[in-house]
N, CA, C and O atoms as CSV, one atom per row, in Angstrom:
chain,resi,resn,atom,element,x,y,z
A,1,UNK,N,N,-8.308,6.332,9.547
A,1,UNK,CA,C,-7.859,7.635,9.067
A,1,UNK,C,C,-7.010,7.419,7.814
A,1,UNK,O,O,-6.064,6.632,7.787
A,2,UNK,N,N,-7.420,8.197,6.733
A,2,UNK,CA,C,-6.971,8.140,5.643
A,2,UNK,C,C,-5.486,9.096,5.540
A,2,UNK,O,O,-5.620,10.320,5.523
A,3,UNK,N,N,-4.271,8.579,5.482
A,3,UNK,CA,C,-3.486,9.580,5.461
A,3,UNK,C,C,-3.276,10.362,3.610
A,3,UNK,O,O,-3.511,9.742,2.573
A,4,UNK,N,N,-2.876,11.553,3.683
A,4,UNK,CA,C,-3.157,12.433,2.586
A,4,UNK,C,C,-2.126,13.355,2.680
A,4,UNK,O,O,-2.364,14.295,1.921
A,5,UNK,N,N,-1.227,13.475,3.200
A,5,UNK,CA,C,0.045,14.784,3.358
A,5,UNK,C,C,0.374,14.434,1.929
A,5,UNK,O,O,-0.009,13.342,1.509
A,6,UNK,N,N,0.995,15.190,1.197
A,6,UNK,CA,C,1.859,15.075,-0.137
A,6,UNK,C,C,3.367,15.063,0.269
A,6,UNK,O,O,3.866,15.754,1.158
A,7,UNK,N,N,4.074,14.070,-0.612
A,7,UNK,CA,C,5.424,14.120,-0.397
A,7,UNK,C,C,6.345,15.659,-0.154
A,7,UNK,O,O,7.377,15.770,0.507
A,8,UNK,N,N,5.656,16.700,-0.867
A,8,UNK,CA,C,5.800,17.759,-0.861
A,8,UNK,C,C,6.014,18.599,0.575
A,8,UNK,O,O,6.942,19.312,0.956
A,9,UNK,N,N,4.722,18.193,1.221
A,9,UNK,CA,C,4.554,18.674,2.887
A,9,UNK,C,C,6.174,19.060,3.573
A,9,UNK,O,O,6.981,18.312,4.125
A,10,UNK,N,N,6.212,19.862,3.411
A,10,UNK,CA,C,7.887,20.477,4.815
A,10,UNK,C,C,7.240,20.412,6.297
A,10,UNK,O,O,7.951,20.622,7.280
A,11,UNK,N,N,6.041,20.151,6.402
A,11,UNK,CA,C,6.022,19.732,8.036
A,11,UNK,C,C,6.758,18.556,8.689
A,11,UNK,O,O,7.157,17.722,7.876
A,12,UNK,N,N,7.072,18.262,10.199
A,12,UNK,CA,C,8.632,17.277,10.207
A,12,UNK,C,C,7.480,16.190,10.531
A,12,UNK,O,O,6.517,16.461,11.248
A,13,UNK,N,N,7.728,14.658,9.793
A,13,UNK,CA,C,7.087,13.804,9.287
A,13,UNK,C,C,6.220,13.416,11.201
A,13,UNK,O,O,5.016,13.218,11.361
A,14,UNK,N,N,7.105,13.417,12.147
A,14,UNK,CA,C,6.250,13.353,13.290
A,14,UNK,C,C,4.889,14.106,13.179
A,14,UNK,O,O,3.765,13.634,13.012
A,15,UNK,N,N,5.298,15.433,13.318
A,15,UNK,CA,C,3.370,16.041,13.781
A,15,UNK,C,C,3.032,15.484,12.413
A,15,UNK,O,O,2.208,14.618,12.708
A,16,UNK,N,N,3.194,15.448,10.810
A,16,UNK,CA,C,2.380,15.263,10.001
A,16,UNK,C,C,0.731,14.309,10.323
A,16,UNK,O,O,-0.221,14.408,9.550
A,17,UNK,N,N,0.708,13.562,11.412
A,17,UNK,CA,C,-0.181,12.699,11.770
A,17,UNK,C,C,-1.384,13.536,12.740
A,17,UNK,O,O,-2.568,13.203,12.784
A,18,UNK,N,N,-0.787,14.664,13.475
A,18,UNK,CA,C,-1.536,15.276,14.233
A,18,UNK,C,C,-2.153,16.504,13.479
A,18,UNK,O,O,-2.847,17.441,13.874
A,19,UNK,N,N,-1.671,16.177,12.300
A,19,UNK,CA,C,-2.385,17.757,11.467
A,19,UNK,C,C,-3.104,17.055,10.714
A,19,UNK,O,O,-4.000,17.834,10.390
A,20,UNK,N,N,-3.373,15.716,10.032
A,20,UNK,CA,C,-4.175,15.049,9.427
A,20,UNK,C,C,-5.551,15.281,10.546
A,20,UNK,O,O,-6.605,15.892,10.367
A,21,UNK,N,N,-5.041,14.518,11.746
A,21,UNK,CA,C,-6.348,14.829,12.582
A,21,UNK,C,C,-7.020,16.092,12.969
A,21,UNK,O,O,-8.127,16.099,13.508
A,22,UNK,N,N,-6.505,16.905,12.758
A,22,UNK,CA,C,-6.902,18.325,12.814
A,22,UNK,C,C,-7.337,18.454,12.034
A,22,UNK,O,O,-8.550,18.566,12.215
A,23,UNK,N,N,-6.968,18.543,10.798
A,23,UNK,CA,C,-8.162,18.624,9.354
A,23,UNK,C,C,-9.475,17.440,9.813
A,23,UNK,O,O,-10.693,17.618,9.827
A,24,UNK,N,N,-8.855,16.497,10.082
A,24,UNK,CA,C,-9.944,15.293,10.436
A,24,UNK,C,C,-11.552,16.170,11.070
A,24,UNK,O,O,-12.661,16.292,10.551
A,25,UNK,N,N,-10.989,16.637,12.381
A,25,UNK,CA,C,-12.171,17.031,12.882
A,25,UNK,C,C,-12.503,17.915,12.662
A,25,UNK,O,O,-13.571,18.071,13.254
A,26,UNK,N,N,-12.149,19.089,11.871
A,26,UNK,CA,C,-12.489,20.415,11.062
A,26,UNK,C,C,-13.258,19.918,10.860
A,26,UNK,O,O,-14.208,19.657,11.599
A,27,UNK,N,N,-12.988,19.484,9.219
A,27,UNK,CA,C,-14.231,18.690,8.324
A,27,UNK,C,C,-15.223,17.815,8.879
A,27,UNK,O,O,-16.219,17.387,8.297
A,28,UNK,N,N,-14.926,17.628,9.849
A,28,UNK,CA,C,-16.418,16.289,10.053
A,28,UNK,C,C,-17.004,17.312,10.886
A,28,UNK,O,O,-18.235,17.318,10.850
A,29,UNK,N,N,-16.453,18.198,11.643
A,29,UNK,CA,C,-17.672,18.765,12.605
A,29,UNK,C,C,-18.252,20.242,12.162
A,29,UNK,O,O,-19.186,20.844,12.693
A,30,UNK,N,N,-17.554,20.607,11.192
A,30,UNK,CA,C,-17.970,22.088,10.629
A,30,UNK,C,C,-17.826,22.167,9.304
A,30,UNK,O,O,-17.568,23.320,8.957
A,31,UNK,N,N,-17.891,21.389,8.411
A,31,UNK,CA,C,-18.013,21.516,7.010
A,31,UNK,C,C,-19.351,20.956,6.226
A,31,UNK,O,O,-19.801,19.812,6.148
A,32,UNK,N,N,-19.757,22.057,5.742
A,32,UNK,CA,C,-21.352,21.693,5.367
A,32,UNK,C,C,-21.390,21.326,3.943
A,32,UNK,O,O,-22.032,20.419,3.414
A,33,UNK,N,N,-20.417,22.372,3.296
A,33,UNK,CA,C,-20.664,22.238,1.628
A,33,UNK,C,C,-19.265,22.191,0.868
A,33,UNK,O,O,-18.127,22.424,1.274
A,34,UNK,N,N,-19.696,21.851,-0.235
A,34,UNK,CA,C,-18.373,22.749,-0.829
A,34,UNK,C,C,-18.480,22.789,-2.825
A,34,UNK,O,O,-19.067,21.946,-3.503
A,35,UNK,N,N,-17.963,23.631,-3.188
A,35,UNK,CA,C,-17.907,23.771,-4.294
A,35,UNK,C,C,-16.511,23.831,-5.392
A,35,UNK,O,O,-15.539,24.435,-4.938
A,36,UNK,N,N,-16.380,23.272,-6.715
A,36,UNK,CA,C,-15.198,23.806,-7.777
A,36,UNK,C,C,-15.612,24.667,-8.617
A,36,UNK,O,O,-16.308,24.386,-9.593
A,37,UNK,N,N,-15.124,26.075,-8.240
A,37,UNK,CA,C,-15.350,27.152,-9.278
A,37,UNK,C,C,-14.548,27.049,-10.404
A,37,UNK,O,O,-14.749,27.554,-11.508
A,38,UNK,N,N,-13.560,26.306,-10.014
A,38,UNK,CA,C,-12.822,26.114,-11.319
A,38,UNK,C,C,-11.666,24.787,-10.952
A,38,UNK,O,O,-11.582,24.214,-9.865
A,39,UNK,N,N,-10.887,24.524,-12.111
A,39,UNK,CA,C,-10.916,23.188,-12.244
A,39,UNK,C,C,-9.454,23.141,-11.058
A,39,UNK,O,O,-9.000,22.087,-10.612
A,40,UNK,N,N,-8.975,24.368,-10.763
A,40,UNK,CA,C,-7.617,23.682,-9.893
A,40,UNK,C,C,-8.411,24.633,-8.173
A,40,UNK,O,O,-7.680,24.762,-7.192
A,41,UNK,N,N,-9.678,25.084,-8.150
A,41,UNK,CA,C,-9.971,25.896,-6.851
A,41,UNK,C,C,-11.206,24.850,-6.032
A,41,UNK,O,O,-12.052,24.100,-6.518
A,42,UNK,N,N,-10.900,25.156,-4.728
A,42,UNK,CA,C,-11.977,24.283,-4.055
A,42,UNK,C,C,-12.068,25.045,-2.889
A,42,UNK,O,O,-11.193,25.550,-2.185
A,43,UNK,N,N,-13.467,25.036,-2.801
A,43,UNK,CA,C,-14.476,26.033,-2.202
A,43,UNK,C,C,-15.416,25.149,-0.946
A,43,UNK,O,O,-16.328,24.355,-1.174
A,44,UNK,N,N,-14.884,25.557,0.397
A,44,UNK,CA,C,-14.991,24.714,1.536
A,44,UNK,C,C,-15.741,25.553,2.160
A,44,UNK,O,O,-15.278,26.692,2.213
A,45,UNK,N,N,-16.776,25.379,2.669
A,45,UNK,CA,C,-18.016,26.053,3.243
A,45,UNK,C,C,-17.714,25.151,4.754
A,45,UNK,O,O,-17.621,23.940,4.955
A,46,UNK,N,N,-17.593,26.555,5.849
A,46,UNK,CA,C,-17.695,25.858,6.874
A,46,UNK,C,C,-18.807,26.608,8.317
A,46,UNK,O,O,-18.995,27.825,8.339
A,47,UNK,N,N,-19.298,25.880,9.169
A,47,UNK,CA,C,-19.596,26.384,10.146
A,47,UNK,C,C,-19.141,26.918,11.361
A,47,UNK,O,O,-18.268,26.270,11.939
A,48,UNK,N,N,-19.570,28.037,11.916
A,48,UNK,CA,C,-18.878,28.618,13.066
A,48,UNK,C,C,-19.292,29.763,13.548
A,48,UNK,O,O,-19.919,30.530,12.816
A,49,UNK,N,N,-19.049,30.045,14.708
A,49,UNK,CA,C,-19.130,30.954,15.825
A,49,UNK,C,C,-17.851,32.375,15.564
A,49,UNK,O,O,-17.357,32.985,14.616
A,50,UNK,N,N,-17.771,32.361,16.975
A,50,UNK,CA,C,-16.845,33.672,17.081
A,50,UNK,C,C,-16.042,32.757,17.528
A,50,UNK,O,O,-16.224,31.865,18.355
A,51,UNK,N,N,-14.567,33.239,16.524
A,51,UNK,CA,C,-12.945,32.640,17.019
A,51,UNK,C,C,-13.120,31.763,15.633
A,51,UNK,O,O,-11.960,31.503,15.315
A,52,UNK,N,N,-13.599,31.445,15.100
A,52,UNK,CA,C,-13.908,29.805,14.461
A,52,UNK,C,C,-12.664,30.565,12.976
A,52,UNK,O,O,-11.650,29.959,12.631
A,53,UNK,N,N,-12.956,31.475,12.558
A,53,UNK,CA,C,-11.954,32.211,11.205
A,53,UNK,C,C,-10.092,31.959,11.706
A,53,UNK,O,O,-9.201,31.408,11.059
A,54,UNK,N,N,-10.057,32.367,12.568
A,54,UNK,CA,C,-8.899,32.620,13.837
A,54,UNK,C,C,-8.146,31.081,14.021
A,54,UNK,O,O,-6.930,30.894,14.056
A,55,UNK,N,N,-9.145,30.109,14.122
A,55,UNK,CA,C,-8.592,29.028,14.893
A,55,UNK,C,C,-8.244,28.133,13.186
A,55,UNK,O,O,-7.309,27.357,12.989
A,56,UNK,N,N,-9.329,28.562,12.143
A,56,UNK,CA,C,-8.691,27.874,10.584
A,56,UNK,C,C,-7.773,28.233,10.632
A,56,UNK,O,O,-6.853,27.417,10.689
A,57,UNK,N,N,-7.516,29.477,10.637
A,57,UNK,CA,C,-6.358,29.972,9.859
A,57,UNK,C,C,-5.015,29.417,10.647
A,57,UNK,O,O,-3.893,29.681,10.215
């Protein structure tokens, strides 16, 4: 696991490891595409059911 938080992150440095893995398995199990509409935006195409909007956010 690649860690990636930015020094920036205000989450308390404990969970920071359990939210890496949470993005972890987002992306590997429901992310199909993605696109840059522009040079600072990134455009994450994901798969899902009902709840799936609810549980990103």
């Amino acid at each position: 696991m690649t860690i990636w938080v930015p020094a920036s992150c205000t989450l308390p440095t404990t969970e920071q490891p359990l939210r890496v893995a949470e993005f972890d398995a987002l992306f590997a199990g429901r992310l199909t595409g993605t696109a840059r509409p522009e040079p600072l935006r990134l455009l994450l195409v994901l798969t899902g059911g009902p709840g799936m909007e609810d549980s990103v956010r």
